[in-house]
C-alpha positions in Angstrom: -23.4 37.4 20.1 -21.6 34.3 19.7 -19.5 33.0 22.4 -15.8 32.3 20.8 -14.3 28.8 20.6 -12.1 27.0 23.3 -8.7 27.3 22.3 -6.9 24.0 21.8 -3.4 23.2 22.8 -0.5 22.7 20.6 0.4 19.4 19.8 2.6 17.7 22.3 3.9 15.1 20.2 4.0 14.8 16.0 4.0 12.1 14.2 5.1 10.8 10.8 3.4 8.1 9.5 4.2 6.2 6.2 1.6 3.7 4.5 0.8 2.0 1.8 -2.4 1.7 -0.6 -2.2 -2.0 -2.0 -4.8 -4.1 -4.5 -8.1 -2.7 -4.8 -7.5 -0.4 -2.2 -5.6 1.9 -4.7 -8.8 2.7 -6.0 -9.2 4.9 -3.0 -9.2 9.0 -4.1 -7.2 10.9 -1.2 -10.6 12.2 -0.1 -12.0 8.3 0.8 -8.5 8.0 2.3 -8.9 10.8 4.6 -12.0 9.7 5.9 -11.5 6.6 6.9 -7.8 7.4 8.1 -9.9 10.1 10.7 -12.5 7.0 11.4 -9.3 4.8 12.1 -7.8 7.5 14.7 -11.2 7.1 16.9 -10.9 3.4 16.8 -7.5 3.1 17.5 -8.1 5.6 20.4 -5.4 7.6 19.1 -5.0 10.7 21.7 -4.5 13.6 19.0 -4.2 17.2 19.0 -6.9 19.3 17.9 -7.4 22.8 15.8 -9.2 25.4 17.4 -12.2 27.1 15.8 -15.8 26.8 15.7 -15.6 23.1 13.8 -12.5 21.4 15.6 -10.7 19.1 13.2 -7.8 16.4 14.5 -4.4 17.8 13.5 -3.5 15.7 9.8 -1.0 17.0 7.3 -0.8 15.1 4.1 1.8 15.5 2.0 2.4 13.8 -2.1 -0.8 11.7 -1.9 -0.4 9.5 -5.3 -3.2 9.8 -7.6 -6.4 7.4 -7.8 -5.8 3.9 -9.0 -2.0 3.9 -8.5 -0.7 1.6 -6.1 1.9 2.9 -3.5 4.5 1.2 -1.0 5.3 5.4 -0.2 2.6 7.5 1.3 3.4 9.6 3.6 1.2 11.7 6.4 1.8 13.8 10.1 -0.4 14.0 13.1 -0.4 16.2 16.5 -1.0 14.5 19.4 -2.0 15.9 22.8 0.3 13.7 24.8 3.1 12.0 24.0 2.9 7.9 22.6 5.2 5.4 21.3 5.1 4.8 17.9 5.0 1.2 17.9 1.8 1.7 19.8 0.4 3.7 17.1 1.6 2.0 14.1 -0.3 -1.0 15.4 -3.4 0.7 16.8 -3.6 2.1 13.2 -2.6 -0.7 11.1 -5.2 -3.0 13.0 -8.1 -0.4 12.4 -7.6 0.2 8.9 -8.5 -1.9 5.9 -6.6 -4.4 4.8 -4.6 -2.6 1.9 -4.3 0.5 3.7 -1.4 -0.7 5.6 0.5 1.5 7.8 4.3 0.2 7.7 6.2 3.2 9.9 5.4 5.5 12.3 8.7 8.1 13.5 8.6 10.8 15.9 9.0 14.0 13.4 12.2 15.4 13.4 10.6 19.1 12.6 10.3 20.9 9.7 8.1 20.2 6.7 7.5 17.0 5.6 6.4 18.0 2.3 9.5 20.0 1.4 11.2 17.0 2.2 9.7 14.7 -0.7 11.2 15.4 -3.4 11.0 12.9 -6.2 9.2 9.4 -6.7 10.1 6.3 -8.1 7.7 4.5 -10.1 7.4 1.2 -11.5 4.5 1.0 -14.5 3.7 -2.3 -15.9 2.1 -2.0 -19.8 0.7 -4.8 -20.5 0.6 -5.8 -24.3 4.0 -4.1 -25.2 6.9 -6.0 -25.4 10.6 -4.9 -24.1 11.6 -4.2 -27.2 9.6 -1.7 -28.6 9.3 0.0 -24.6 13.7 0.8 -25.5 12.7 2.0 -28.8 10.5 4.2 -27.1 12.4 5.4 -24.1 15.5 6.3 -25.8 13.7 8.2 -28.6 11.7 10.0 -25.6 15.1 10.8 -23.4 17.0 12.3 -27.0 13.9 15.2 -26.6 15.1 18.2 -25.3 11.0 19.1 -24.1 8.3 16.4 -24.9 4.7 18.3 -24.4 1.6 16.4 -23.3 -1.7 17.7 -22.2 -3.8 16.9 -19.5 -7.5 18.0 -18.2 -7.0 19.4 -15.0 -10.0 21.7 -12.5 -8.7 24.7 -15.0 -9.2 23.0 -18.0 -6.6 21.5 -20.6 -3.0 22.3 -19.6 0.1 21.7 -21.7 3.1 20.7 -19.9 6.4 19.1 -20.4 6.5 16.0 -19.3 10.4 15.4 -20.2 11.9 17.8 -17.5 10.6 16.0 -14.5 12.1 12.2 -15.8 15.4 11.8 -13.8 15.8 8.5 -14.8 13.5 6.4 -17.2 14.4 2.6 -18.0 13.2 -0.8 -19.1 13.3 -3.4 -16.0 14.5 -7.0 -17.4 11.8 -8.7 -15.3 8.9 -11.2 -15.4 5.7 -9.8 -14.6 4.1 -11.8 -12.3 1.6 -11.0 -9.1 2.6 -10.3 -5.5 0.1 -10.9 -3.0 -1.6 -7.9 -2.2 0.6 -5.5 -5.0 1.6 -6.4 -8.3 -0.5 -6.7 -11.1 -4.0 -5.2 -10.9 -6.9 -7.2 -10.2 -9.8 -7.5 -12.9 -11.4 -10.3 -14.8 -8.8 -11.9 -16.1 -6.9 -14.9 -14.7 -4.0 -14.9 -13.3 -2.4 -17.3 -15.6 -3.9 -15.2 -18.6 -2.5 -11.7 -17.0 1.1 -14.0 -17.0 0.8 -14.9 -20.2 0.4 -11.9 -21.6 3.4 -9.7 -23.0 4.4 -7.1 -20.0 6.8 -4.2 -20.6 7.9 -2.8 -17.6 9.1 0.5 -17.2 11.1 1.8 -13.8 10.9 6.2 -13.5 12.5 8.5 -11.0 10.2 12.0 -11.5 11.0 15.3 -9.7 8.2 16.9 -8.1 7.2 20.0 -9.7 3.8 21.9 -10.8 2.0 20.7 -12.0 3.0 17.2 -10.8 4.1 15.2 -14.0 2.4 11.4 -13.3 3.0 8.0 -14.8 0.5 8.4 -17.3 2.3 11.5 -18.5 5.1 9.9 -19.4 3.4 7.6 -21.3 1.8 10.4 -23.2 5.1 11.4 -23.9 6.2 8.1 -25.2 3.1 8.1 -27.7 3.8 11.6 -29.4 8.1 10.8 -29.6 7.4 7.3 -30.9 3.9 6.6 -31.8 3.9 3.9 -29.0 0.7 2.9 -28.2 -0.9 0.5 -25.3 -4.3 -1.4 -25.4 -4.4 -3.0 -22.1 -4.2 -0.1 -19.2 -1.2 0.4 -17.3 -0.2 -0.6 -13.7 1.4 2.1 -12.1 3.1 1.6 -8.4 5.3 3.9 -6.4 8.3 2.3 -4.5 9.9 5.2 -2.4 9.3 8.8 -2.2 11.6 11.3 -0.4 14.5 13.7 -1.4 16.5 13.3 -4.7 20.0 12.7 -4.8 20.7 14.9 -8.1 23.9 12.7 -8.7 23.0 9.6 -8.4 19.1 10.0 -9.1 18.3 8.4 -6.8 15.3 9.0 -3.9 16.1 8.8 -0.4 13.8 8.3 2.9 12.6 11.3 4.4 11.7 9.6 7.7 15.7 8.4 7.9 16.5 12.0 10.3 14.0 10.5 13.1 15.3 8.7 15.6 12.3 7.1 17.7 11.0 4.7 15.0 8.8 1.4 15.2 
């Protein structure tokens, strides 16, 4: 008979850590992520907590992951840890054994409750390249007159029709030049950068709710095609900027590391 498995402890100590997936780095599926986030912990000699069971795993809750080949300044994650540690400590234990555009930028001592309940709504900023500002208006205000704007999407079930209008809080055109920030901005590829300036560069700013299924950046922009015919040759940039709980008044998205106290 099989002897049972050690129990393990409870967490002493949790954690919430908030990071960011930058230039080619966003290329990184959530699986890739959570790999070499566990391979970081060893390095960093981060004391964690462990689950109990034949195949002990360290104690990681993920919560809102953003989708492959988006950028994000707002991802968001929890660990257990078996003793109690300063957070600065870990935020620079971690930051230094992860890759450079998987940058950890805040690490709080977790003010209890679920962190996932507590994100809420994200704001995105998609760059389309080869539409001008013009037609993206044209576009957005015939999209937000729709009472329901349906797009489909392939999904592990198979092709699912959804609206994509009820999750768009707020969707506008930013009056900005597109240009590159080191390590975020426009995507990388085999263009220059002076061609990828050059180019025409609508630029569209979107506070979505999170619901199921989770409506994405690219949904909207199915949406915009069937209210307006808009089309896009080049492929979008999509970045999220914050993720957290929705202020239904204002629309806009708060922090949902702003309860904790102990922060580095």
């Amino acid at each position: 008979m099989r002897d049972q498995p050690e129990q393990q402890a409870p967490p002493v100590q949790r954690l919430r850590v908030r990071y960011a997936k930058r230039g080619r780095l966003r290329f990184t599926s959530h699986r890739d992520f959570s790999r070499a986030f566990e391979r970081a912990i060893v390095r960093a000699r981060v004391p964690m907590a462990y689950s109990s069971g034949f195949n002990p795993h360290p104690r990681i809750s993920y919560a809102g992951a953003s989708p492959t080949g988006a950028a994000s300044e707002a991802e968001y994650l929890e660990i257990g840890l078996a003793r109690e540690t300063e957070p600065a400590t870990v935020l620079a234990a971690l930051d230094e054994a992860l890759p450079p555009g998987l940058d950890v930028l805040k690490v709080v001592v977790s003010a209890g409750g679920s962190l996932a309940d507590l994100l809420e709504a994200s704001v995105w900023r998609t760059r389309v390249p080869d539409l001008t500002a013009d037609q993206a208006e044209r576009a957005v205000r015939a999209f937000l007159a729709s009472d329901e704007v349906l797009v489909e999407r392939m999904t592990k079930k198979g092709l699912r029709s959804f609206d994509s209008r009820a999750a768009v809080v707020r969707l506008t055109v930013v009056d900005e030049v597109a240009h590159r920030v080191p390590g975020r901005g426009l995507p990388t590829g085999p263009e220059s950068n002076a061609e990828v300036r050059a180019r025409e560069c609508a630029i569209l700013e979107m506070v979505l709710r999170h619901g199921t299924p989770t409506v994405r950046p690219d949904d909207v922009l199915a949406g915009l095609r069937t209210t307006s015919g808009l089309e896009a040759v080049a492929a979008p940039f999509h970045e999220r900027l914050a993720q957290g709980p929705l202020d239904t008044v204002t629309g806009t998205v708060g922090d949902p590391l702003a309860l904790n106290r102990d922060t580095a």
